[in-house]
N, C-alpha and C positions, 0 to 999 in steps of 0.2 A: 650639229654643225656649229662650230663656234666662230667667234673673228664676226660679229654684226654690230660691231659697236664702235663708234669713232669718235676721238677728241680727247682731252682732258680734263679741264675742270667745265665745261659744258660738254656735253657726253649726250651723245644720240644713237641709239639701238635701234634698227629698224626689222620689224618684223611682216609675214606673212608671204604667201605666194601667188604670184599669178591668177589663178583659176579656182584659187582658196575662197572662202567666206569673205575676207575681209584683211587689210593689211592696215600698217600704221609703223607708230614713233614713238618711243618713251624719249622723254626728251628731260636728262637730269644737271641742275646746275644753275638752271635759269636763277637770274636773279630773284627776288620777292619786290612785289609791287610794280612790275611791269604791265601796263595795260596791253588786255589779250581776250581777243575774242575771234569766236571760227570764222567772222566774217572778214578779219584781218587778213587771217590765212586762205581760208577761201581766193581770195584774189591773185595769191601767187599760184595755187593750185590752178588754175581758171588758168594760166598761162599755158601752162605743160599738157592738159587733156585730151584726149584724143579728140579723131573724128572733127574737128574744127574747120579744116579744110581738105580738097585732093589729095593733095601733097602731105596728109597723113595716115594712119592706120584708123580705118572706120568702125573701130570696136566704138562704143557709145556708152562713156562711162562719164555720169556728172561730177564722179571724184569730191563726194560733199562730207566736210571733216567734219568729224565730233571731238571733242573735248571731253574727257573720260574722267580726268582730275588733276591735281594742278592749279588750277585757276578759282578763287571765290569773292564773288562781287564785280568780277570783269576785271583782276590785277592775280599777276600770278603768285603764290603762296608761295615761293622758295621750293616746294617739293616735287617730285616727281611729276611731266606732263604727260599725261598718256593721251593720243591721238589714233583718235580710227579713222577707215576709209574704207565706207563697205562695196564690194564689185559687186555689180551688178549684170555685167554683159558679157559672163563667162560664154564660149563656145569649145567645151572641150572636146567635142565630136571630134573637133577639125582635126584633132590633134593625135586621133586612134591610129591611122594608118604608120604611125613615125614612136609609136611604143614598143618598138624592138630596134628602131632601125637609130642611126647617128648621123642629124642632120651638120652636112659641112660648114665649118665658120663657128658652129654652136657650140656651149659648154657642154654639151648631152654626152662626148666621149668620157670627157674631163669627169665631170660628175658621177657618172658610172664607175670608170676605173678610180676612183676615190673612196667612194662612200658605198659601191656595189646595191644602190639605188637610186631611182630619179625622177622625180615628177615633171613627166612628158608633156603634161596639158600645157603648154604656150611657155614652157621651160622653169615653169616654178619659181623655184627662188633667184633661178639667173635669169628672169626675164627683167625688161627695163620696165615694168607695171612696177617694178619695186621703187623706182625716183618717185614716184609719186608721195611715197614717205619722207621722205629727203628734202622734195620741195617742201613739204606743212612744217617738217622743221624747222626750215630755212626761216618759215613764216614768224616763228617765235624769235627765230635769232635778230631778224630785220626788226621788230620790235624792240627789243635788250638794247640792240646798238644803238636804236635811236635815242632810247633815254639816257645812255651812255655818252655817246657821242653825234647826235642829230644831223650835222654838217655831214655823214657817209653816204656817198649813193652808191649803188651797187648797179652794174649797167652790164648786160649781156647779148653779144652778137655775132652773127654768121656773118664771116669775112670770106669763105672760097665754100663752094662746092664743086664736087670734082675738079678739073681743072680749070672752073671759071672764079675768078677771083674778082672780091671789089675796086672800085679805083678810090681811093684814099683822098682822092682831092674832091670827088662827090660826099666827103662824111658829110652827115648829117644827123644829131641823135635824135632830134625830132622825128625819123624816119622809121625809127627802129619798130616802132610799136604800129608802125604805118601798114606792114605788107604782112606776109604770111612766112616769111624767110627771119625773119627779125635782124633783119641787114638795113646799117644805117646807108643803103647806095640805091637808091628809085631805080636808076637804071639799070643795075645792076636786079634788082629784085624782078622786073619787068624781063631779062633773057634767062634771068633762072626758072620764070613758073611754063616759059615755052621748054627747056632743055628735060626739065623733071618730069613734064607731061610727058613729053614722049621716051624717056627711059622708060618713065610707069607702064605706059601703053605697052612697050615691048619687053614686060615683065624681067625687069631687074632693078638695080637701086646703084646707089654711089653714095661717098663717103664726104666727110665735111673738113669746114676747119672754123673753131669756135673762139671768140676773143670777149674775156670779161674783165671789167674794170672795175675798182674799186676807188671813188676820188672822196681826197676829204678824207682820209687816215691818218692818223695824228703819227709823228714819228716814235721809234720807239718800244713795237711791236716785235717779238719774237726773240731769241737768243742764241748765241753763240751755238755751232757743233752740232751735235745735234736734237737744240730745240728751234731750228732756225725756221721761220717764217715762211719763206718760200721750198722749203721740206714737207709741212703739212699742206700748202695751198696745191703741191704737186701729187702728194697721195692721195689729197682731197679728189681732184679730177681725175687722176688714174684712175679712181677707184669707180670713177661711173663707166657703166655698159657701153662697149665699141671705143672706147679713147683708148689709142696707141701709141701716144703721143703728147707729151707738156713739155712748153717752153712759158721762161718769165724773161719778161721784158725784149728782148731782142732775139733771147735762145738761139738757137744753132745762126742765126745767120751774126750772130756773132763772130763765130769761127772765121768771118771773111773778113773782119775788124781787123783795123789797128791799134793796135795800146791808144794812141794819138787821139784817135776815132771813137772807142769806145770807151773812154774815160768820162764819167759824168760833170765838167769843169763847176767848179761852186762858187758863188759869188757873193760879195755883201751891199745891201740896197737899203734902202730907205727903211722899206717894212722886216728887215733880217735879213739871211740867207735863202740865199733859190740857188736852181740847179740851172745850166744851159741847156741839160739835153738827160733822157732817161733813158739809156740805152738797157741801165739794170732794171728796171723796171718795178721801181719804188724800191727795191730791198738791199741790202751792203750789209756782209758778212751775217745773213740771214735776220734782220734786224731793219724795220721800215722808215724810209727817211723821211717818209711826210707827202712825198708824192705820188700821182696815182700808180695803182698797183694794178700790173698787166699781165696776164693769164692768157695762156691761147692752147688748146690741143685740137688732135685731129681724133676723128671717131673714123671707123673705118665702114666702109659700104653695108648696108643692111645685111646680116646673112639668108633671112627668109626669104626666097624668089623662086616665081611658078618657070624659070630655067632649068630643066634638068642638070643635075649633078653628080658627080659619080661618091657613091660610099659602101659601110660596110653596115649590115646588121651587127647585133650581141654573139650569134653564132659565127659570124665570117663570115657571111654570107653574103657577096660583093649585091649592090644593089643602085638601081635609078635613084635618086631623091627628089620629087619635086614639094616644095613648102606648100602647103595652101594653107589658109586663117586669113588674119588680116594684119596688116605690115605695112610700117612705114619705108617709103620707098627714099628714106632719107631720116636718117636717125638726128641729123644734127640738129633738126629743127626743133625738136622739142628735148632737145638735150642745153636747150640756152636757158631757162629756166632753171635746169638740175645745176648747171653750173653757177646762175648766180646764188642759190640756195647753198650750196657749199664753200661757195665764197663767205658770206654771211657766217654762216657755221663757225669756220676757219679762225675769222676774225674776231666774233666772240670771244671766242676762247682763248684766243692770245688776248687780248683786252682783258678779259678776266684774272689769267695769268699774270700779266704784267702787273694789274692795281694788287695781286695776292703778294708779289715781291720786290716792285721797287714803289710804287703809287704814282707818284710825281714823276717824271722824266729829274735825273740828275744834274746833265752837264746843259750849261747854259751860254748862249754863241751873244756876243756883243756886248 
């Protein structure tokens, strides 16, 4: 299986599966001399882990990263980072009954008629047990940036589940880290843990919609065609498990704009130029202006639920399917972590890129 590796001149491979030994990151490009240690990373990992509340899948994994090489004296050496992440709370029993059969919504057809093999146990290499590498990444990337660029924060949130969305006049980002939703809206966090109980209770799940920011990016980021900025931030999240869905900045409800409407007007002030309004959502002609950088996708309803469903076995053999293991009755939740982890990534590496071919920003306003 090829295609596990993303970026450019910061470059992250992530390997292992599911129900495997042990998964992880090589992680190449990092700078030399960035301060790095597991306990850095551990913390973003510590975001994403299961079993932390109801409202996730109760597998019990402490997700605790080693440092394989890479890093000597607590700064990282320029060279390869290898990251492990050993599983510990495999249940592949669960997963006996559905090794012939093609659970619906799942990669299992896909993977089959591909590669004419598949590792069934909790779906292998397509299960989301794989962000877990993604995040310890991310962990090394948020590191780089900061000695880079220190001013970046990287901010990720749940704005809607199924049809319940937050109200926007409640933000709040002191809240985000507040609930179990990672939704900056109290209120909104308070009819989401009644709505998700009792979907759970009645054995099904729903889908999300996710919004992360990036403020504090220097302009300047990315290039024309296609090395454009918001081209990898979009593959970047496409490319995580259940997202169906990326817009930047206003995305599709754009389409309901006016030229008039959604032009971002620019202004000159005391301390330089600003923007009146970011409908593009930090980036112009793939290429960032300085303001925050807004990302939002939807991931789509859990596919694992004790609902029967209708499928086929490998023979054709029409079949019931009900999922059983453990599953998150709501993927989006710990899919806000994977996304600010790829965010970070993202940005790296266009910061890397940019100081390898222009260094300085060129054109100069006032």
């Amino acid at each position: 299986m090829s295609m596990n590796s993303f970026g450019h001149l910061f470059r992250v491979t992530t390997w292992g599966e599911s129900h495997g030994p042990a998964l992880g990151a090589t992680v190449d490009g990092c700078p030399p001399g960035v301060a790095i240690d597991a306990a850095m990373i551990q913390h973003w990992l510590d975001k994403r882990k299961p079993g932390q509340n109801k409202f996730t899948t109760q597998r019990r994994e402490p997700d605790e990263v080693e440092i394989l090489s890479g890093v000597f004296d607590g700064v990282s050496t320029g060279t390869p980072i290898q990251l492990m992440i050993k599983n510990t709370d495999q249940r592949s029993k669960d997963y006996g009954d559905i090794a012939e059969t093609f659970r619906p919504g799942h990669a299992d057809i896909t993977y089959w008629q591909k590669y004419g093999i598949r590792d069934y146990r909790g779906g292998g290499r397509s299960s989301a047990r794989e962000t877990a590498a993604r995040v310890a990444a991310g962990g090394v990337a948020r590191e780089a940036i900061k000695s880079l660029c220190p001013d970046v924060q990287i901010t990720g949130y749940m704005t809607q589940i199924g049809p319940k969305t937050i109200d926007r006049n409640n933000f709040d980002w002191d809240e985000i880290e507040k609930n179990a939703f990672w939704t900056p809206d109290a209120k909104a966090a308070e009819d989401w843990a009644i709505y998700l109980d009792e979907l759970r209770k009645s054995h099904d799940s729903v889908g999300a919609v996710i919004e992360v920011v990036a403020r504090g990016v220097p302009a300047g980021l990315g290039a024309p065609i296609y090395g454009k900025l918001d081209t990898d931030l979009a593959a970047a999240m496409m490319s995580i498990n259940a997202v169906k869905g990326v817009e930047i900045g206003d995305g599709m409800a754009a389409a309901a704009l006016t030229g008039s409407e959604n032009a971002d007007e620019i202004y000159m002030g005391n301390n330089g130029h600003y923007f009146g309004s970011n409908h593009a959502g930090g980036i112009l002609g793939g290429i960032s202006t300085g303001q925050d950088l807004i990302v939002r996708f939807a991931v789509k309803p859990t596919s694992s639920i004790l609902t029967p469903r209708n499928s086929i076995k490998k023979n054709g053999q029409p079949i019931e399917v009900i999922t059983k293991g453990r599953h998150d009755p709501c993927v989006g939740i710990r899919a806000v972590p994977v996304a600010e982890a790829m965010m970070a990534c993202v940005i790296l590496d266009h910061m890397l890129l940019h100081r390898g071919q222009i260094g300085e920003n060129q054109g100069m306003i006032g």
